[in-house]
C-alpha positions in Angstrom: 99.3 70.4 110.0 98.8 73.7 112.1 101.0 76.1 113.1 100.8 77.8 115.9 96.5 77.5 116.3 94.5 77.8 114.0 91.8 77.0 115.9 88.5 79.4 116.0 90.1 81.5 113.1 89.2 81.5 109.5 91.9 79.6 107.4 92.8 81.0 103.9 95.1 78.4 103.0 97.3 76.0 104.6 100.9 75.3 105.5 100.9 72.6 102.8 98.2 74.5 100.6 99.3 77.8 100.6 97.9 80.8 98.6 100.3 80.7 95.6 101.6 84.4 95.1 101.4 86.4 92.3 104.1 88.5 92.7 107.9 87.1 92.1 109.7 91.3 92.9 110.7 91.4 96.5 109.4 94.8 97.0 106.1 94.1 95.6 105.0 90.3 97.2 104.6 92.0 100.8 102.4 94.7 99.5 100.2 91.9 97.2 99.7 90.1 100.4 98.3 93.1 102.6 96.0 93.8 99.2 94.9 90.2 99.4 94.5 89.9 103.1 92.1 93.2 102.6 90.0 91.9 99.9 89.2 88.7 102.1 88.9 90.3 105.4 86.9 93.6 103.6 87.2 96.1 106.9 89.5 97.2 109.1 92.1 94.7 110.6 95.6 94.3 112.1 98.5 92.1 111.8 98.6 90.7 115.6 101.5 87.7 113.7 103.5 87.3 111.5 106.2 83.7 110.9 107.7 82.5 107.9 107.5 78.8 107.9 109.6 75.8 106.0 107.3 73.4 104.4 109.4 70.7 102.5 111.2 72.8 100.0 108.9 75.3 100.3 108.8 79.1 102.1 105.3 79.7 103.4 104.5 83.1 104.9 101.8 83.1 107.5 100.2 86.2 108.8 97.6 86.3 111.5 95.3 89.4 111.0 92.1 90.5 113.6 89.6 92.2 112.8 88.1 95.1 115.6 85.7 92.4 117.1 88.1 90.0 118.1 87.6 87.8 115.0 91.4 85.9 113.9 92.3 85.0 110.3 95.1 82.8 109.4 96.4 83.2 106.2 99.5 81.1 104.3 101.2 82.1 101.1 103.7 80.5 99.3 106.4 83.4 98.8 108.8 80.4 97.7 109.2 82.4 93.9 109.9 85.3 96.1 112.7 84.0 98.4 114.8 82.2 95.8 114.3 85.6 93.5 116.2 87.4 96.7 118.6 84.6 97.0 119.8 85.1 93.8 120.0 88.7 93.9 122.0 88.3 96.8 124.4 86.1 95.1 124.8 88.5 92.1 125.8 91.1 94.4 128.0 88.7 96.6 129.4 88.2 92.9 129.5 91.6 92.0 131.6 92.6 94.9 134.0 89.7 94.8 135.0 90.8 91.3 135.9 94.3 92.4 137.7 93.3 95.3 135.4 94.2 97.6 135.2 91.3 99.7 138.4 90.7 102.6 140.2 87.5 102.0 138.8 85.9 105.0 135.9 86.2 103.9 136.5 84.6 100.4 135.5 81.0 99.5 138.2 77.9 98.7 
C-alpha cells in the first residue's frame, strides 16, 4: 500500500516493511533516523514531509526527504519500540503524580 505517492521517488522501506529502528530512547530514534536518511541519500537533502502512520499494530514513521535536484525519497521506519517506550513513560509519570496528589479529582479514574 502507498501512502501519500510514492511514485517517481526512491522507496527505503514500506508501510508494511518498514526499516526496523535501532534505537528504543525517545530522544535518540529521531536523531538515528536523520543519520540513516543521510547515509542512504549521501549529500545534501531536506525533509519536504513528514506523517506518522498506523499500520495494524504497528507506528510507522515516514519521512519524505529531496535532494537539491528535485530527486524525492520515501522512507518508513517502524518507531513502534519507540512509541510504546514513551507510552509507558507517560504512564509512570501519570502514576507518579497521582500518588503525590497531584492530579485534580476530576481528573482521576473510577
Amino acid at each position: 500500500m502507498k501512502y501519500g505517492s510514492d511514485q517517481g521517488m526512491t522507496a527505503y522501506g514500506s508501510a508494511e516493511h518498514p526499516i526496523m529502528v535501532m534505537e528504543n530512547d525517545q530522544s535518540r530514534y529521531v536523531p538515528w533516523e536523520y543519520e540513516y536518511i543521510a547515509s542512504q541519500i549521501g549529500g545534501p537533502h531536506v525533509t519536504v514531509f513528514q506523517s506518522l502512520l498506523k499500520v495494524k499494530d504497528r507506528s510507522v514513521d515516514r519521512i519524505v526527504a529531496q535532494e537539491p535536484d528535485g530527486n524525492l525519497h520515501a522512507f518508513y521506519f517502524d518507531v513502534t519500540g519507540p512509541m510504546r517506550a514513551s507510552e509507558g513513560d507517560l504512564k509512570r509519570a501519570w502514576e507518579e503524580m497521582k500518588a503525590r496528589g497531584e492530579v485534580p479529582p476530576e481528573l482521576m479514574e473510577d
